[in-house]
C-alpha positions in Angstrom: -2.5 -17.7 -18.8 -4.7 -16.4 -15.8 -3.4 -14.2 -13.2 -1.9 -15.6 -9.9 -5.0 -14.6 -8.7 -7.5 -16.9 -10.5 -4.8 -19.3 -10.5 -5.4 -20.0 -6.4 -8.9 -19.0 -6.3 -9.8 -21.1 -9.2 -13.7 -20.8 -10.4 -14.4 -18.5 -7.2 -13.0 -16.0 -9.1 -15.8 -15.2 -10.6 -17.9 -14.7 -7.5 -15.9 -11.8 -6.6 -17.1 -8.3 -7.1 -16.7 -7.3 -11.5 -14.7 -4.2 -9.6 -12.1 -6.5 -7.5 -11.9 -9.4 -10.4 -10.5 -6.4 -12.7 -8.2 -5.8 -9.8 -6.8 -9.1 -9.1 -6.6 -9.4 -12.7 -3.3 -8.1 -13.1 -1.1 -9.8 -14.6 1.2 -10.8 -17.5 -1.7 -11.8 -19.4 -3.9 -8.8 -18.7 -0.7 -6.6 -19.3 -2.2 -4.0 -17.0 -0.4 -2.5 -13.5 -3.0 -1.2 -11.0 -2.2 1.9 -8.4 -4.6 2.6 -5.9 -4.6 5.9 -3.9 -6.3 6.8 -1.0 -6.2 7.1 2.8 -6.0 4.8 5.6 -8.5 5.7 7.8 -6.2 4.2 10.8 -2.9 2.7 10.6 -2.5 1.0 14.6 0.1 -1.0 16.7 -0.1 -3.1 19.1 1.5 -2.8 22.8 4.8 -1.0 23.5 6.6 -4.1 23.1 5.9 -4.0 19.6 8.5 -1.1 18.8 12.0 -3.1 18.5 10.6 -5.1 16.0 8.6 -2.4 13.9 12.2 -0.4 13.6 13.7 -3.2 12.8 11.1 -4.4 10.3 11.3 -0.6 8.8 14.6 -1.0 7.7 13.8 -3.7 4.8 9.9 -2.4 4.4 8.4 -5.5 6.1 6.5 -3.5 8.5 5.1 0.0 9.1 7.2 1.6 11.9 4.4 4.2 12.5 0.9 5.2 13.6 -1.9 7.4 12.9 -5.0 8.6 11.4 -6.3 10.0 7.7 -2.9 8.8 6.2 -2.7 9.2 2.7 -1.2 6.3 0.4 -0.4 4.6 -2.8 -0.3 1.0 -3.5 1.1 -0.2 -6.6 0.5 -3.8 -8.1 3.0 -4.5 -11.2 3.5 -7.5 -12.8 7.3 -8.9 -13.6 8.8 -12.1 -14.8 11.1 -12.6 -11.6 15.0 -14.3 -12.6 13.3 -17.5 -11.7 11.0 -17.0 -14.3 8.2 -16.5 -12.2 5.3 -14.1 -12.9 5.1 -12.2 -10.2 3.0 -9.4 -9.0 4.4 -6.1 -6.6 2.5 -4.9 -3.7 4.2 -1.7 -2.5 2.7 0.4 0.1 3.7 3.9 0.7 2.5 5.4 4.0 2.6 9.2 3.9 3.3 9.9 7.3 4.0 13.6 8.4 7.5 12.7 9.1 8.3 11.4 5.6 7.2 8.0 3.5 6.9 4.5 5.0 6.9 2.1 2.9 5.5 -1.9 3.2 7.0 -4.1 0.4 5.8 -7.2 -0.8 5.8 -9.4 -4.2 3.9 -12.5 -4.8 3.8 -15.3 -6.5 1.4 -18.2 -7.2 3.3 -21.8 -6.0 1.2 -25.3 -7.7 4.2 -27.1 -5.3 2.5 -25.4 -2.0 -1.2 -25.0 -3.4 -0.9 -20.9 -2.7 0.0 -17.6 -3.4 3.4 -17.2 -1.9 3.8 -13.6 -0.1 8.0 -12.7 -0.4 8.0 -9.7 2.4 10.3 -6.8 2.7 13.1 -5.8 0.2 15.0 -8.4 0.6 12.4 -11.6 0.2 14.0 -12.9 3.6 10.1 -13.6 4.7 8.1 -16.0 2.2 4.7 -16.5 3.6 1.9 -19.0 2.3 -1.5 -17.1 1.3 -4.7 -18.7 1.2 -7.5 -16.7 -0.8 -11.3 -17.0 -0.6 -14.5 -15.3 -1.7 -17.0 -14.0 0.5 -21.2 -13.8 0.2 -20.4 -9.8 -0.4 -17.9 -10.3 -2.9 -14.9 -9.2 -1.3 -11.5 -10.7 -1.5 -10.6 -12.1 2.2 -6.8 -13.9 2.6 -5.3 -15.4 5.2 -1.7 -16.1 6.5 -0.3 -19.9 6.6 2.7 -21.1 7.4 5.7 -18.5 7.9 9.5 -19.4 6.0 12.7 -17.7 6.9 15.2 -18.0 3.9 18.7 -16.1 4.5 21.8 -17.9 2.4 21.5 -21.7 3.8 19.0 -20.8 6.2 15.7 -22.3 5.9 13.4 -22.2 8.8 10.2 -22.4 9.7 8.8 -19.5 11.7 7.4 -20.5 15.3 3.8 -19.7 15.7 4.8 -18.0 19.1 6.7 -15.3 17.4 4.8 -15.4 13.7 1.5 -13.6 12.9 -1.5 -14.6 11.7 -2.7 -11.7 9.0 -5.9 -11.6 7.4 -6.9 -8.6 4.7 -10.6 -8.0 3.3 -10.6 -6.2 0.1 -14.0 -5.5 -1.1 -15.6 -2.5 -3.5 -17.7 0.1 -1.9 -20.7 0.5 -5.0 -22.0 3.2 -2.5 -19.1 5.6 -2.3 -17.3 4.4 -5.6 -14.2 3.0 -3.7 -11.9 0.1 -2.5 -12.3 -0.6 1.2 -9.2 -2.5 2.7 -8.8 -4.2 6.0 -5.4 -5.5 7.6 -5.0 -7.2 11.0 -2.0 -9.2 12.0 -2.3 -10.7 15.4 0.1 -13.2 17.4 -1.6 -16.3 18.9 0.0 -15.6 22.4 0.8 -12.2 22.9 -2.5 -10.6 20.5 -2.9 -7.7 17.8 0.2 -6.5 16.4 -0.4 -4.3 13.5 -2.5 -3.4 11.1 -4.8 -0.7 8.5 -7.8 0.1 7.8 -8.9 2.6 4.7 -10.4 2.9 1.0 -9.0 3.9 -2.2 -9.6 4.4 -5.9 -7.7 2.0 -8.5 -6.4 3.6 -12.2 -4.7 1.2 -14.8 -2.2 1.7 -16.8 -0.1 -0.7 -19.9 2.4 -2.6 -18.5 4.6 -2.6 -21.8 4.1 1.1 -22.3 5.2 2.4 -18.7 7.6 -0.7 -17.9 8.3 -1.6 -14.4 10.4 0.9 -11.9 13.7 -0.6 -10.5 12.5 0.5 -7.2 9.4 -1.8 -7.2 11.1 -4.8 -7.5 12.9 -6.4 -4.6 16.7 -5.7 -4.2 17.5 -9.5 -3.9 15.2 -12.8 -5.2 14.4 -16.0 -3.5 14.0 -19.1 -5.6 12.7 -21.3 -2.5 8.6 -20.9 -2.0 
C-alpha cells in the first residue's frame, strides 16, 4: 500500500523533491509520523469582516482566530486507521501565539469514489473538502481546494462558492537553508483574501507503532460521507 499521497498524485510522485516524497510518505505503510517545527514568517487575515467567522471557526480548530509575525509552530502528520477503516493521515497545526496556542485541525483521506484527497476540517469533521495535488517544475507539492461539503447529522450540503474559499498551499524544500518552506492562501471569489501563512520548518520522524497515536490528534467525532 502507497500512501494517500502517491495514491492521488500517482507517478508524479516521484517528480517531487527526495525531501517532500519522504514527507508525503507517511503512512500506514511507511509506519512513520512526521512533526515539523518552525515559524510562520506571517500568519494574515483578511478585512474586518473576517472576525465573526474566524472566532467562530476557532472554536472547532477550522481556522486561526489570530495574526502576527515570527510565530512559532508544530505540525504534526500521524497516520490512523479511522472507524471507517480508512487510512488516514492528521494535519494539526499549533500556532504559538503570545496569548496562548491556536490550533488548525485537519485529517485526510484519499477517496477512489471522488478521484482526491478528501480534507475533513476542524474537530468535528463537519467540513470535508476535495483536494487536488500536483507537482511543480521545482519540485514542490502545490494543492488546491475543490468543491466544499457540509455534513452535520442528515445534513449534506454543498457549500456555495460565494461564501466557500478557494485555498491553495505550496510545500517545497529549501536545499539552500536546509528547510521546509510552506505557503497558504485562501481567498473568496467575491469578497478576496481571507486567511492564510507563510513560513519554513524542519521535519523529524518518528515509529508509528512505537509512539502510537495521541487521543488529541484525532478528531472528536468521524464522518463516513467523502
Amino acid at each position: 500500500m502507497t500512501s494517500i499521497f502517491q495514491q492521488a498524485l500517482g507517478a508524479d510522485f516521484d517528480r517531487l523533491h527526495p525531501r517532500v516524497q519522504r514527507r508525503f510518505s507517511v503512512g500506514l505503510d511507511s509506519g512513520e509520523s512526521c512533526v515539523g517545527r518552525g515559524v510562520m514568517d506571517r500568519v494574515w487575515h483578511g478585512g474586518p469582516w473576517m472576525r465573526p467567522f474566524l472566532a467562530l471557526g476557532g472554536i472547532r480548530h477550522i481556522l486561526v482566530p489570530r495574526a502576527g509575525r515570527d510565530v512559532p509552530f508544530t505540525i504534526e502528520n500521524v497516520p490512523f486507521t479511522d472507524s471507517f477503516g480508512r487510512e488516514t493521515v492528521t494535519f494539526v497545526r499549533t500556532f504559538a501565539f503570545p496569548d496562548g496556542p491556536r490550533r488548525f485541525d485537519a485529517t485526510m483521506v484519499h477517496s477512489p469514489e471522488r478521484g482526491c484527497v478528501v480534507d475533513y476540517l476542524g474537530t468535528h469533521q463537519h467540513l470535508a473538502t476535495d483536494l487536488h495535488l500536483a507537482v511543480d517544475e521545482a519540485g514542490a507539492l502545490v494543492i488546491r481546494s475543490g468543491e466544499h461539503r457540509f455534513r452535520e447529522g442528515p445534513v449534506d450540503a454543498r457549500v456555495p462558492d460565494l461564501i466557500g474559499g478557494d485555498a491553495v498551499v505550496r510545500e517545497s524544500f529549501d536545499e539552500a537553508a536546509g528547510r521546509f518552506r510552506i505557503q497558504v492562501s485562501v481567498t473568496n471569489r467575491r469578497f478576496g483574501p481571507l486567511f492564510g501563512y507563510e513560513g519554513s520548518f524542519t521535519a523529524e520522524y518518528a515509529d508509528v507503532e512505537a509512539h502510537g497515536v495521541r487521543p488529541d490528534l484525532r478528531p472528536v467525532r468521524e464522518e463516513a460521507r467523502a
